[in-house]
VORODO-441954 format. One line per field, with one value per residue (C-alpha): residue number from 0; residue in one letter; x, y, z. Coordinates in steps of 0.05 Angstrom, whole numbers, plus 5000, padded with zeros to 4 digits. Layout:
<rs>
num c(NUM:...)
residuo c(A:...)
xx c(X:...)
yy c(Y:...)
zz c(Z:...)
</rs>
This chain:
<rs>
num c(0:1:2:3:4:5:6:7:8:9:10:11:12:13:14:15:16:17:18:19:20:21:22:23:24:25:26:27:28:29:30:31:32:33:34:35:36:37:38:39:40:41:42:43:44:45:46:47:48:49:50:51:52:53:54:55:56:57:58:59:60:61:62:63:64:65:66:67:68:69:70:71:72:73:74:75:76:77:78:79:80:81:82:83:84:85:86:87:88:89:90:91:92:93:94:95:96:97:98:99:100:101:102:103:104:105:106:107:108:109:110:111:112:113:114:115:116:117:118:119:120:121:122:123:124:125:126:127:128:129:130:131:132:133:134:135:136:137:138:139:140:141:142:143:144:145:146:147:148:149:150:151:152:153:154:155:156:157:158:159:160:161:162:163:164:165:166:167:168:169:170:171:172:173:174:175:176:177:178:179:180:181:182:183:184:185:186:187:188:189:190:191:192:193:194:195:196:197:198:199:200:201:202:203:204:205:206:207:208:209:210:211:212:213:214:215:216:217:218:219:220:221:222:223:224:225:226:227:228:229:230:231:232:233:234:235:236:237:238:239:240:241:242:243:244:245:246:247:248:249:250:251:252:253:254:255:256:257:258:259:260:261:262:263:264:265:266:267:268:269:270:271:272:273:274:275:276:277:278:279:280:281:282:283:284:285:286:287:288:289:290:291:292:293:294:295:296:297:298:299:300:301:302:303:304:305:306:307:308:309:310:311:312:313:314:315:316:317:318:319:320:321:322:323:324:325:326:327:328:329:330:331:332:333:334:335:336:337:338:339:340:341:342:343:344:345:346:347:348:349:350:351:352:353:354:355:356:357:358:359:360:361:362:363:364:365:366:367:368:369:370:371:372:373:374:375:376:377:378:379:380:381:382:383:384:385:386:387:388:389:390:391:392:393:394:395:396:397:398:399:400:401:402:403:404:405:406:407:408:409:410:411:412:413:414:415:416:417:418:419:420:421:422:423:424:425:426:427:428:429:430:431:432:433:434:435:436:437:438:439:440:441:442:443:444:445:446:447:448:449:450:451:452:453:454:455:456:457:458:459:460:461:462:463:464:465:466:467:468:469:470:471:472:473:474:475:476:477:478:479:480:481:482:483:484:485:486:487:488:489:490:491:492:493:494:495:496:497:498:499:500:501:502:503:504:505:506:507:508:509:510:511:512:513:514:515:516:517:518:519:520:521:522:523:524:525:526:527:528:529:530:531:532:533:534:535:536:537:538:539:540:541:542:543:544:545:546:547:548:549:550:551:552:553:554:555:556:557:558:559:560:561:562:563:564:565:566:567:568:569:570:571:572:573:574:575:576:577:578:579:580:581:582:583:584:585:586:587:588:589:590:591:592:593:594:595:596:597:598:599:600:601:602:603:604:605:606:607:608:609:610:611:612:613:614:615:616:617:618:619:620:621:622:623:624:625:626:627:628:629:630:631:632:633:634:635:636:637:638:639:640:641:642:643:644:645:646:647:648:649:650:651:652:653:654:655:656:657:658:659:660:661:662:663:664:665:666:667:668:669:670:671:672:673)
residuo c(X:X:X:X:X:X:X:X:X:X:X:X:X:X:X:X:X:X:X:X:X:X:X:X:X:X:X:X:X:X:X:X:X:X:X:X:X:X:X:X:X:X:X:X:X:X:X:X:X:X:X:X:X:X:X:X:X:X:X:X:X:X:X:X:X:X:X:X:X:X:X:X:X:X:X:X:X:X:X:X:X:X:X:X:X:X:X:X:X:X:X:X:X:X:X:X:X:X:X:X:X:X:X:X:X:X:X:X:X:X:X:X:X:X:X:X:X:X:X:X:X:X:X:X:X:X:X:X:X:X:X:X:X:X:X:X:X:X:X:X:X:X:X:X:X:X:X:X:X:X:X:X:X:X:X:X:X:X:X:X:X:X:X:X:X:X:X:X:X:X:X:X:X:X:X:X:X:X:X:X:X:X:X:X:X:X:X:X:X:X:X:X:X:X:X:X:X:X:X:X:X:X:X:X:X:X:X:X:X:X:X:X:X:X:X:X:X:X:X:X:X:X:X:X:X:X:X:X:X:X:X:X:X:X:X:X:X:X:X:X:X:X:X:X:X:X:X:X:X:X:X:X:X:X:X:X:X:X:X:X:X:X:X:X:X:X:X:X:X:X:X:X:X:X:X:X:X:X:X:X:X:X:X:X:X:X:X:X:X:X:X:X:X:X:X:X:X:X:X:X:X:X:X:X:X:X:X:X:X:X:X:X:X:X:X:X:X:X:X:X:X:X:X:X:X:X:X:X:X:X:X:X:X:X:X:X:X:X:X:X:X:X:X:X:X:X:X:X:X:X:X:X:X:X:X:X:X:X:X:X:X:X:X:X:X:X:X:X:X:X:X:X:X:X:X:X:X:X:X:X:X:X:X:X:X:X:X:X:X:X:X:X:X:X:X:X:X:X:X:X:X:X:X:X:X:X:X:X:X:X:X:X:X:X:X:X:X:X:X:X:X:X:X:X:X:X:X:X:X:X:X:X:X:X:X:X:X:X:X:X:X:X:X:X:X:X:X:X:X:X:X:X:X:X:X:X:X:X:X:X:X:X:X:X:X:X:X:X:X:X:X:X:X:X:X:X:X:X:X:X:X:X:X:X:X:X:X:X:X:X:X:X:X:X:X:X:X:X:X:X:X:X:X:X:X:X:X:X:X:X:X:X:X:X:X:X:X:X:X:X:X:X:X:X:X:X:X:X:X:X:X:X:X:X:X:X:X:X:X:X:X:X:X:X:X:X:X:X:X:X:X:X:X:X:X:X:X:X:X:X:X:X:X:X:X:X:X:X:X:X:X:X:X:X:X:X:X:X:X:X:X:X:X:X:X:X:X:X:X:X:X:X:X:X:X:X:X:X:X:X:X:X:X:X:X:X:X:X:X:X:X:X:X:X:X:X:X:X:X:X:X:X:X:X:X:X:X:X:X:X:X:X:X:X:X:X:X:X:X:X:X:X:X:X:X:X:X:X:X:X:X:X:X:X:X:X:X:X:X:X:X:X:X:X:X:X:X:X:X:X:X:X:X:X)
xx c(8679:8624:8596:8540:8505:8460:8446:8399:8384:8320:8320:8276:8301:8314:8334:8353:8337:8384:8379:8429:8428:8488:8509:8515:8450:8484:8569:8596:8638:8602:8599:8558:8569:8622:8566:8601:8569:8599:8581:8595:8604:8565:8612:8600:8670:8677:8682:8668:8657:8642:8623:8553:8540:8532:8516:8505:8563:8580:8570:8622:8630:8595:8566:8538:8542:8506:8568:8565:8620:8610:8610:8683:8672:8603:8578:8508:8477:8419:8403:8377:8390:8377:8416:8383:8449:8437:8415:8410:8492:8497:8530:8485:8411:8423:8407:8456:8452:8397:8405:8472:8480:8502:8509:8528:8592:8575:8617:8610:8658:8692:8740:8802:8849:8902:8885:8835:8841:8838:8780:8806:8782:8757:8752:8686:8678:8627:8614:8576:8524:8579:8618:8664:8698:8697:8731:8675:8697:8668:8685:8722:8772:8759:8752:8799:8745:8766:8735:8697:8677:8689:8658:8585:8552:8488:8448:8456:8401:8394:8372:8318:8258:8249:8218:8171:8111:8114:8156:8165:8175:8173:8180:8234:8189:8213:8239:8307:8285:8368:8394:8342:8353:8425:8416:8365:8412:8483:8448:8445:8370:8310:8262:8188:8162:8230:8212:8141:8187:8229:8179:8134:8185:8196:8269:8284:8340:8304:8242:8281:8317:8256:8208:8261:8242:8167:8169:8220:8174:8102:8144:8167:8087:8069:8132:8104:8095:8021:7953:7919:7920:7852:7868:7821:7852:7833:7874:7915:7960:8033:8057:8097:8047:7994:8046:8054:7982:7985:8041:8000:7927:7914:7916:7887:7815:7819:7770:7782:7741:7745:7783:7801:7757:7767:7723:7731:7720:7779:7826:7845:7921:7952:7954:7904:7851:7770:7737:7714:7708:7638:7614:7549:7540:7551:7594:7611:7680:7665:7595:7628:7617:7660:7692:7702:7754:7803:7861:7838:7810:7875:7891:7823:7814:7871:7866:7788:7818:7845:7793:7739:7786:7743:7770:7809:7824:7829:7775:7768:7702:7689:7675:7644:7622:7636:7605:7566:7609:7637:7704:7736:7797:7829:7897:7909:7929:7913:7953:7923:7964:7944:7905:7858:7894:7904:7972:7999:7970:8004:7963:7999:7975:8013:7970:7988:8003:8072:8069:8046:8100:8155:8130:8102:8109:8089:8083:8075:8073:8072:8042:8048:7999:7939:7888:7897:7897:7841:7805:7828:7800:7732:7730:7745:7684:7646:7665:7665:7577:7572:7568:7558:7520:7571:7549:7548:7592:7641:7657:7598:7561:7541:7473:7451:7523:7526:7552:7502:7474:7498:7567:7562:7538:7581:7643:7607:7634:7707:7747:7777:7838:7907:7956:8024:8068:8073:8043:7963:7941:7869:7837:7779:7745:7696:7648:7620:7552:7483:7432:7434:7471:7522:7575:7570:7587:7654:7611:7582:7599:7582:7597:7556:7601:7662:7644:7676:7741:7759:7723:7775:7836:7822:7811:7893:7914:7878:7917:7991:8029:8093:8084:8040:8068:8023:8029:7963:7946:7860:7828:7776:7776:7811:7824:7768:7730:7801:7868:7897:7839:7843:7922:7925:7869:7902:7972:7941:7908:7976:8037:8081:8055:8088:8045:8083:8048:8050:7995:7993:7932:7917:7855:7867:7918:7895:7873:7846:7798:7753:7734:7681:7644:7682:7644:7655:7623:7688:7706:7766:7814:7818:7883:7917:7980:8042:8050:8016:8058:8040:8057:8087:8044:8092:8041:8061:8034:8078:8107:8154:8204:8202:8221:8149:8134:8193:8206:8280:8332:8357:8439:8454:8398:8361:8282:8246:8186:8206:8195:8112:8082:8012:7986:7990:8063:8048:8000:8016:7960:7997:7995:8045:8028:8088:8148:8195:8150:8155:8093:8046:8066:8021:8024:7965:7966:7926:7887:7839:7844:7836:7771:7702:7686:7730:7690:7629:7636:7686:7719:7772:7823:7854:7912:7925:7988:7995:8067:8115:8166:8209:8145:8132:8206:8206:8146:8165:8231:8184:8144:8195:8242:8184:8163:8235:8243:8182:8188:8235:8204:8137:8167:8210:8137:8102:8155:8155:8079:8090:8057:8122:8190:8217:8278:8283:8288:8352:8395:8413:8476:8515:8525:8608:8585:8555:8489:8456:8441:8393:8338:8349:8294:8306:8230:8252:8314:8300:8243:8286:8340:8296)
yy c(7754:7742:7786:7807:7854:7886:7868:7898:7895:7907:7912:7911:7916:7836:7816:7832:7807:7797:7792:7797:7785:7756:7757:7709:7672:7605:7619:7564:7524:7566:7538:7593:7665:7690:7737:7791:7843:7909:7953:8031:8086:8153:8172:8109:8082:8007:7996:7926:7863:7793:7737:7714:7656:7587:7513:7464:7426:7404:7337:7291:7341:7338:7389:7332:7382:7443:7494:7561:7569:7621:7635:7642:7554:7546:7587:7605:7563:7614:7682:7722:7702:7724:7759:7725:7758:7815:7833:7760:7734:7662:7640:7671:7687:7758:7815:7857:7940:7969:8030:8002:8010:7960:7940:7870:7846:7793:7753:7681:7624:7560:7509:7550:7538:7576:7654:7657:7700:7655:7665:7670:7629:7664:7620:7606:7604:7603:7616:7569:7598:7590:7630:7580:7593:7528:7539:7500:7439:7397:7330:7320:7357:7432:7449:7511:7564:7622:7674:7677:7759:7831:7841:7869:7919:7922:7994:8006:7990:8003:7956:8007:8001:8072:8096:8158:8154:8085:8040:7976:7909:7828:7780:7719:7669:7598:7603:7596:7524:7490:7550:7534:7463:7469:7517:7470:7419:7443:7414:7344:7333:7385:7365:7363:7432:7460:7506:7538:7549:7596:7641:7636:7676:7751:7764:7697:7700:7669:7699:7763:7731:7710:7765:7813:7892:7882:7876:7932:7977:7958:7969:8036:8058:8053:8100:8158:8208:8225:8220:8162:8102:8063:7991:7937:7873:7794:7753:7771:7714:7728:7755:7812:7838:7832:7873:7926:7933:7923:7983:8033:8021:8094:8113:8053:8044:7976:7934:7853:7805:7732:7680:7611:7550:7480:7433:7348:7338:7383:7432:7499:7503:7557:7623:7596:7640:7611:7646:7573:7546:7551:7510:7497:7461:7491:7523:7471:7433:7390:7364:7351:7414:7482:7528:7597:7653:7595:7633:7705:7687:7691:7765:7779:7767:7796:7866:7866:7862:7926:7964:7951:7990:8045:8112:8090:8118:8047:8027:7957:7928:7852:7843:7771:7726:7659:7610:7657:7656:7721:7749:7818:7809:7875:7887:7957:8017:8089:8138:8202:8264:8306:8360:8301:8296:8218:8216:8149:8080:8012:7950:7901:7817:7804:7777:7789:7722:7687:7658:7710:7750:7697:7642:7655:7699:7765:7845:7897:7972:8038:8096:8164:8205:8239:8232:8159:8155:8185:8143:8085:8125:8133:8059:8046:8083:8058:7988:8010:8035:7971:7939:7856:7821:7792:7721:7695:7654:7687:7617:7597:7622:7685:7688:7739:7767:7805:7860:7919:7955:8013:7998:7957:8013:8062:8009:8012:8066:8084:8136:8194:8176:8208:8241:8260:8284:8228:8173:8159:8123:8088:8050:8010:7975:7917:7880:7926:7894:7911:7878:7793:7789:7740:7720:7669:7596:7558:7526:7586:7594:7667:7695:7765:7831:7835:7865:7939:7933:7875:7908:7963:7911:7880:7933:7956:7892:7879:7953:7919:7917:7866:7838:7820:7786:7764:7720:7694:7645:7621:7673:7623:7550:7531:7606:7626:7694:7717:7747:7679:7669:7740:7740:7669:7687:7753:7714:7658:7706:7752:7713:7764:7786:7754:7723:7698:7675:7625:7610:7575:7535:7473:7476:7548:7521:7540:7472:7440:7388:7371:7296:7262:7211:7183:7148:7084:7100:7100:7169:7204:7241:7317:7335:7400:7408:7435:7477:7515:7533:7553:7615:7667:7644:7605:7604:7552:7523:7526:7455:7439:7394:7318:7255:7238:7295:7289:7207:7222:7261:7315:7316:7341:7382:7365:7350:7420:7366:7388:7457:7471:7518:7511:7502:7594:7583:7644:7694:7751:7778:7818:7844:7880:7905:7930:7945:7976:8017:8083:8112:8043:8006:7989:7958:7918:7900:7896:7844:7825:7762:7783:7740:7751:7711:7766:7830:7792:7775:7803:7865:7877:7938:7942:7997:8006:8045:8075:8106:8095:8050:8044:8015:7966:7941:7929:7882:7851:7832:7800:7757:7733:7713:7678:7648:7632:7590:7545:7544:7481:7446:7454:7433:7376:7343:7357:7308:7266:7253:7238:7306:7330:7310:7255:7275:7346:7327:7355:7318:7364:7383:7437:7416:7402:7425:7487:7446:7475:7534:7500:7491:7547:7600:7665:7694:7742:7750:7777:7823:7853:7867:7884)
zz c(5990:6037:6081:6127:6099:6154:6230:6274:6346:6388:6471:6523:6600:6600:6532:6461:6401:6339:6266:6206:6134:6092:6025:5987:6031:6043:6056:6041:6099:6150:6220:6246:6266:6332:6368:6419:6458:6463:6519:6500:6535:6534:6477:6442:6451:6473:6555:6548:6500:6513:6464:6479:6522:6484:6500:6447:6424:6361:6327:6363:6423:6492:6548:6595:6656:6619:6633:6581:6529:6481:6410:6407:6422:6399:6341:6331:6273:6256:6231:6294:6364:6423:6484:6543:6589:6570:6646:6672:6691:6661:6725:6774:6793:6791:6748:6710:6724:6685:6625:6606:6529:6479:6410:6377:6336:6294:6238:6210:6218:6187:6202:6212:6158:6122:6096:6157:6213:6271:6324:6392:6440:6506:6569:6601:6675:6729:6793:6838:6899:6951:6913:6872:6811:6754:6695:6644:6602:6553:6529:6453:6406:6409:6339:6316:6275:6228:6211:6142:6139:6167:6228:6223:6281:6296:6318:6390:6447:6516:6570:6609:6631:6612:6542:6575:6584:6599:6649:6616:6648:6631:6691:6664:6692:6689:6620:6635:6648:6641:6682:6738:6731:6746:6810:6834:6828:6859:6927:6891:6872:6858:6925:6906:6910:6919:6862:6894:6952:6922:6884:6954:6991:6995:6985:6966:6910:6850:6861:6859:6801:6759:6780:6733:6750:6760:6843:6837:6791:6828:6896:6868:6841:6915:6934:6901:6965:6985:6948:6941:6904:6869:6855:6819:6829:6812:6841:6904:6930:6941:7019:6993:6946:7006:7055:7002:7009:7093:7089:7049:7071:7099:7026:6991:6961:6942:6904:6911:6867:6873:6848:6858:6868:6894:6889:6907:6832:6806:6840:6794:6784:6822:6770:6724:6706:6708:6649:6619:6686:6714:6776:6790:6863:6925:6969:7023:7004:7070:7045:6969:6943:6919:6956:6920:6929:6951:6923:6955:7018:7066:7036:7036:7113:7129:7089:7113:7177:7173:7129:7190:7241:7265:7243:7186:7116:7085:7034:7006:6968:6959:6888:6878:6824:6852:6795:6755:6688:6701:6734:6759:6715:6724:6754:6754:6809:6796:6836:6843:6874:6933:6890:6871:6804:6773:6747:6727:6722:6736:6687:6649:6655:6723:6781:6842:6861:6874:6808:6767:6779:6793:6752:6683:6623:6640:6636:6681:6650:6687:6649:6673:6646:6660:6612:6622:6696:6693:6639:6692:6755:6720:6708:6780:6806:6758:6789:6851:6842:6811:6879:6876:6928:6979:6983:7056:7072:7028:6989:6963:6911:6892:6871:6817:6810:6747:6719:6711:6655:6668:6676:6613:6572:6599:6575:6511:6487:6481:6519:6475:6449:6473:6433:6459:6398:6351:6411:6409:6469:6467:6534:6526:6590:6579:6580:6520:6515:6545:6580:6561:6507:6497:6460:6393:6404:6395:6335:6307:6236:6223:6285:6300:6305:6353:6416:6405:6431:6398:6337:6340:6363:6292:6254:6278:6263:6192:6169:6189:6133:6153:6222:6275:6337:6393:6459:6497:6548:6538:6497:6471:6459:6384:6391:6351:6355:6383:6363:6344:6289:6257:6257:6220:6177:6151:6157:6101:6058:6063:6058:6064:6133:6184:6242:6298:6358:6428:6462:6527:6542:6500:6485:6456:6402:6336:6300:6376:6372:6433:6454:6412:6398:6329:6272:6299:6363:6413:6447:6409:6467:6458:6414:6404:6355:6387:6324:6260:6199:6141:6097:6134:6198:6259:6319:6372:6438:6503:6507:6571:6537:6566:6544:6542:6498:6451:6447:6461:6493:6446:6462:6523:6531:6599:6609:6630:6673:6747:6730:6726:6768:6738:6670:6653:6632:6585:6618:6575:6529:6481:6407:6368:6293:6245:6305:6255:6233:6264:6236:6238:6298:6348:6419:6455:6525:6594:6621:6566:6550:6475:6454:6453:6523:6565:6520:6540:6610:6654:6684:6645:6607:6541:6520:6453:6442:6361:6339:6399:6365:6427:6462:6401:6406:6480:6471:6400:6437:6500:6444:6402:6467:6492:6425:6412:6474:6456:6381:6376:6437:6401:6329:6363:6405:6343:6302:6354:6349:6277:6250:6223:6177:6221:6181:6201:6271:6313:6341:6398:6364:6314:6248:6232:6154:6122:6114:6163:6127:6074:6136:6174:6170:6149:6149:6211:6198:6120:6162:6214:6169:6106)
</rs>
């Protein structure tokens, strides 16, 4: 008799992640597997269960209007999955409690006929913004399933953002892209802009919605009673952020760097970060030329404002390097008690801008300890003597900004690693190198050493053993001398590690190729693939799915193009080495961009966490829901430009036949279950 032979779960505090293993590997007549969610209590008996949330029909069935079924209607055609309701309701833009605990029911199904235990079908419903409940429908014959095995239960997981020392959080950004485009819509269009609106506002619902626990946990940092808090900040452009700062200036040392540039050539995108952007002319938008710290300027004024008050205990330092090739990337707060003691740290990749925590792939992490507080404080003076020449006016540019010697030797070396039971914590601040030097070229074939901390990032990831995971928005262009080029490299020369990757940027897509001049003498466009797969490596680049992109509409499934706040869709600079591994896993994060440019060049933080498998699973189940939500637009644009199997393509629907199984990939599944 068939059977599922193992499932496992991972969680983080928005979503978890799902694998299982059957036996034999293909069942024959299977339609897919009925997923339910079980919610236990503290005794581990059942409170609750509900079939997960499902919308793609079967062949000769229709979901026109995008309503949820489930899996008792719509089986899962795949061997992991993920839980993306696992706090978010599939009806509304609101957040389910936090530290509930749950485990998974899965079992695979046929065409109901006789000997089978019939699956019964639970209704879906919804309930609109003004409060309305619709019972969902779909057009064609519902098809009666049965099911094929015993059920199989995965471990249990907890939704928290709790796993001590660390507070974890992911913003949901816009990747709920047909949700958002159905809320949008209830009024009867999406206006232009409609979006920005929304994740503008403080309190607004789907800013609250899409920010997840991140304004909750930041808001919460600033909560802790007395002391003082030491913040190092890049980019500063949302209105509650900037009143969280307002509220607590009496004990805030603040240090602001620039960021942001328009110029009448070519206006940044709102969230995108300027490491390979480097103007030249000017600071005069009015007579043609840039204006810097265009993003930073209104908070800037307004918090400067307050720091000149006479007799105040507010402390802010303009850090500029408008145009010199080098930005204050940090985004960290240091909280230190009333005994002068640092004792937790806030860092993670989320600007403080509207979109940064509203609008892209994120994380923010809290980390209360401290030795690493004060690793962070130290780093903040250091900044903080390292005083930049404030360029006058404010927006042009900054002549002879550059980071000194001395703070760039102190960086240099790392901080002494922290050891808390079977947890090693490591912080490394950059830029690690002395005096001139620089970085090797896009084009440089034997590139000189890694700049120390990405030395020691790739020394971590060249010992994993099964899996490295990673998510990264422009750590270099073709993503060489980064991350992306020593996972794929150890991924091809090991092809039973599994590299699994999304990066955002184009030009950062392994395999990019920049405009040139081709042997014929005409200029070839710039072209990045949408995907690389080969061996055990999957690495793919952020695509918004369009009928431009993908030649076609794919079933019911609607465009994503009214939903772009800016080009950072993923923002997150993350690595995770062996996450099942209790003994080997290892967690990257901060704001280094992980390539050589941000070691080189720019004010940034790296934590390396060894051995905290709770910590590795939180962030393994971040990159694989974000890499999971781009994989088939990536695979389905990169058909559609004709670099794939035309034949392979989907056709937006579930199979009515077992056949689905021969395609389906089992790499994860066979690791998370293995």
């Amino acid at each position: 008799m068939p059977s599922i032979e193992r499932a496992v779960a991972i969680a983080n505090n928005e979503v978890a992640y799902l694998a299982w293993s059957t036996e034999p590997a293909e069942i024959p007549d299977c339609l897919g597997f009925h997923i339910v969610r079980e919610l236990l209590n503290p005794d581990g008996s059942v409170a609750e269960e509900r079939p997960l949330a499902s919308y793609v029909a079967f062949e000769g069935q229709r979901n026109p209007d995008w309503q949820p079924q489930n899996t008792t209607v719509w089986p899962v055609q795949k061997f992991n999955w993920r839980d993306l309701t696992l706090r978010r309701r599939r009806d509304l833009a609101k957040l389910r409690p936090e530290n509930e605990t749950v485990r998974y029911r899965i079992r695979a199904v046929g065409a109901l006929r006789p000997g089978l235990e019939p699956v019964n079908v639970v209704a879906s419903t919804h309930k609109t913004r003004r409060g309305q409940v619709v019972v969902n429908t779909y057009e064609g014959a519902p098809r009666p399933l049965g099911y094929l095995t015993a059920p199989a239960f995965t471990n249990s997981v907890t939704a928290t953002t709790h796993r001590p020392p660390f507070i974890t959080t992911f913003t949901n950004g816009i990747l709920s892209t047909q949700f958002l485009l159905k809320v949008l819509s209830e009024d009867g269009a999406i206006k232009p802009g409609e979006l920005e609106d929304h994740l503008r506002k403080p309190g607004d619902w789907l800013r609250r919605y899409l920010s997840g626990d991140v304004l909750t946990v930041i808001t919460a940092f600033f909560a802790q009673e007395g002391g003082r808090f030491h913040a190092a900040l890049y980019e500063l452009e949302d209105e509650e952020l900037e009143d969280l700062l307002a509220a607590n200036a009496e004990r805030l040392s603040l240090i602001l760097s620039d960021a942001g540039s328009r110029s009448p050539r070519k206006h940044k995108a709102e969230g995108e970060d300027e490491e390979d952007d480097i103007r030249t002319d000017g600071a005069d938008e009015a007579e043609g030329k840039t204006v810097y710290d265009a993003r930073n300027a209104k908070a800037r004024a307004t918090l400067r404002a307050l720091a000149d008050r006479p007799g105040t205990a507010f402390e802010m330092q303009d850090r500029f390097f408008n145009g010199s090739g080098h930005i204050g990337h940090n985004k960290f707060v240091v909280f230190v008690d009333d005994a002068g003691t640092p004792r937790s740290v806030l860092t993670g990749s989320t600007n403080w801008t509207w979109s940064g925590v509203a609008g892209q792939s994120n994380n923010c992490i809290r980390i209360d300890n401290s030795q690493i507080a004060a690793a962070y404080l130290a780093y903040w003076k250091a900044l903080r003597r390292d005083e930049q020449p404030v360029p006058e006016p404010p927006g042009s540019r900054a002549v002879g900004a550059v980071q000194g010697d001395d703070l760039k030797k102190a960086n240099r070396s790392p901080v002494p690693p922290v050891t808390v039971g079977s947890t090693t914590m490591e912080v490394r601040f950059s830029p690690n190198v002395p005096g001139k030097s620089q970085p090797p070229t896009a084009k440089a074939i034997k590139p000189s050493r890694p700049p120390p901390d990405m030395d020691r990032l790739f020394s971590l990831v060249r010992r994993a053993k099964q899996a490295i995971l990673f998510l990264v928005f422009m750590p270099s262009r073709g993503g060489l001398h980064s991350i992306v080029s020593e996972a794929i490299a150890l991924g091809l020369k090991d092809t039973s590690l599994n590299v699994v990757g999304a990066i955002s940027d184009t030009q950062a897509m392994w395999g990019y190729e920049a405009s040139h001049q081709g042997e014929d003498g005409r200029k070839v466009p710039a072209w990045s693939p949408h995907t690389f797969a080969q061996a055990g490596v999957s690495v793919v680049r952020a695509t918004a799915l369009t009928d431009r992109e993908i030649g076609r509409q794919l079933g019911d499934f609607q465009i994503d193009e009214k939903l772009t706040v800016g080009r950072a869709i993923i923002h997150d600079k993350v690595v995770v080495i062996d996450p099942l591994d209790p003994d080997r896993c290892a967690v990257a994060f901060g704001s280094h961009n992980l390539g050589y440019k941000a070691s080189y060049a720019n004010d940034e933080n790296l934590m390396i966490v060894r051995g905290h498998q709770p910590l590795a699973e939180a962030y393994a189940a971040h990159v694989l829901d974000v890499y999971d939500h781009y994989r088939f637009r990536a695979v389905e644009a990169e058909r559609a430009a004709g670099r794939g199997n035309e034949e392979a393509r989907w056709d937006g629907f579930l199979k009515t036949d077992g056949s689905w199984q021969a395609s389906a990939s089992r790499r994860l599944s066979d690791y998370f279950t293995g």
